[in-house]
C-alpha positions in Angstrom: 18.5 2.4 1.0 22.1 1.4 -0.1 22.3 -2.1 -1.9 24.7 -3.4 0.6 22.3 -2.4 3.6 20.0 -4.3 1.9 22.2 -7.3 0.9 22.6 -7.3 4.9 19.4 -7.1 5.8 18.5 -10.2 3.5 21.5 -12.6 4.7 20.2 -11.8 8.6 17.3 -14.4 7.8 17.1 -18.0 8.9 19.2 -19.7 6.7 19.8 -16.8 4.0 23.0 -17.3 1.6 24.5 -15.6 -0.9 24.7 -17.1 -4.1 25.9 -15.5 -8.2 24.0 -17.9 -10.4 24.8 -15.4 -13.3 28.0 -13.8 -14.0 27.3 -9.8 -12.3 23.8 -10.9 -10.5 23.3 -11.4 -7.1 20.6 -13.5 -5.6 20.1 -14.1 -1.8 18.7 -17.9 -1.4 16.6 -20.0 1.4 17.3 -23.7 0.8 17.7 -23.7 -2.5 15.1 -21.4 -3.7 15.6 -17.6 -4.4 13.6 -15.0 -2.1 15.6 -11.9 -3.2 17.2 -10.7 -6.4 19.8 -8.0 -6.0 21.2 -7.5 -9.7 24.9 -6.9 -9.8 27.5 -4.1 -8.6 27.0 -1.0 -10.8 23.6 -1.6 -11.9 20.8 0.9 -10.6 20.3 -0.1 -6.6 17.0 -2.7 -6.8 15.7 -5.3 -5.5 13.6 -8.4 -6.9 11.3 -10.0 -4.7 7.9 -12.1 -4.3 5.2 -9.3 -3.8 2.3 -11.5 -3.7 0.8 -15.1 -4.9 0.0 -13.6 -8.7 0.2 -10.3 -10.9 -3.1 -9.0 -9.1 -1.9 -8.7 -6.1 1.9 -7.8 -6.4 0.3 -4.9 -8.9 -0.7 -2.6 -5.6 2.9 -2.1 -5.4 3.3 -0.8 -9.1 -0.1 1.5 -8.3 1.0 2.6 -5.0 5.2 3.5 -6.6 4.5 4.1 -10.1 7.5 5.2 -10.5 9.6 2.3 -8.8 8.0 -0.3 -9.0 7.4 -2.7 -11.7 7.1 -6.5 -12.7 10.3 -8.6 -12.7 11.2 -9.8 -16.2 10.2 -13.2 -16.9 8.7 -13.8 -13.7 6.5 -11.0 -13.2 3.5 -13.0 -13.9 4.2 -15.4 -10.6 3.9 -12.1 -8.4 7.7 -10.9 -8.8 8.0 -7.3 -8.5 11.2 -5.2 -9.2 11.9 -2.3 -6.4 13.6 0.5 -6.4 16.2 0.7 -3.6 17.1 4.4 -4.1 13.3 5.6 -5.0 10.4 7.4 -3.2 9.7 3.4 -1.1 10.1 4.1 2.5 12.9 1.6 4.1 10.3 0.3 6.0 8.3 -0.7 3.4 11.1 -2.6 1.8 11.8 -4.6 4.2 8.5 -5.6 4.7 8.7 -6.7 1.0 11.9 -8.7 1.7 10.5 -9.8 5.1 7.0 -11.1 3.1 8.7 -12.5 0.4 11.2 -14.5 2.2 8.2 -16.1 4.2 6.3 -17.1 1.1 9.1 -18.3 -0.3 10.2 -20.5 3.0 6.5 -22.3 3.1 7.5 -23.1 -0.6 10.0 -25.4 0.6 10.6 -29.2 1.5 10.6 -29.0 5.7 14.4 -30.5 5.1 15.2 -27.6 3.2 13.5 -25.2 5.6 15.7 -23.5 8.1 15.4 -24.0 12.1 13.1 -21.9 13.7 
């Protein structure tokens, strides 16, 4: 999957915006809380996102894609896996990373910051 397909598909959700909190990195936000990390222009094509409540659970991705799929720096331990865009993950399966994380991170949030359903 292409990075812009992907930057797409995030900023169709509810609410979804676009933000660059560090110079090169792109992050797509809910509120103001982060569901998707998208790195920066040039950088291999990957995507950060919430992959489960803990490291247990977000580690079936890294056993089921080995080879693109691994903890997200810093946050890793909070269930944040990094994905490859441009690996051996089917499209559909990234979506429904994107899909899962942006709901988990949504039921995170104050119901003012929570977009209309």
């Amino acid at each position: 999957m292409e990075r812009e397909t992907m930057r797409a598909y995030c900023l169709a959700k509810p609410g979804a915006w676009l933000d660059r909190p560090w110079e090169g990195d792109e992050v797509v936000k809910v509120g103001s809380r982060i569901f998707a990390f998208l790195g920066g222009a040039g950088t291999e094509p990957r995507i950060g996102v919430k992959c489960g409540p803990d490291r247990t659970v977000a580690d079936e991705w890294i056993h089921r894609f080995p080879a693109d799929a691994r903890p997200s720096p810093y946050i890793g331990r909070s269930g944040w896996n990094t994905l490859r865009l441009n690996g051996d993950i089917p499209n559909d399966d990234l979506t429904e990373a994107v899909d899962a994380s942006y709901e988990a991170v949504v039921a995170k949030l104050p119901r003012r910051e929570r977009p209309p359903t």
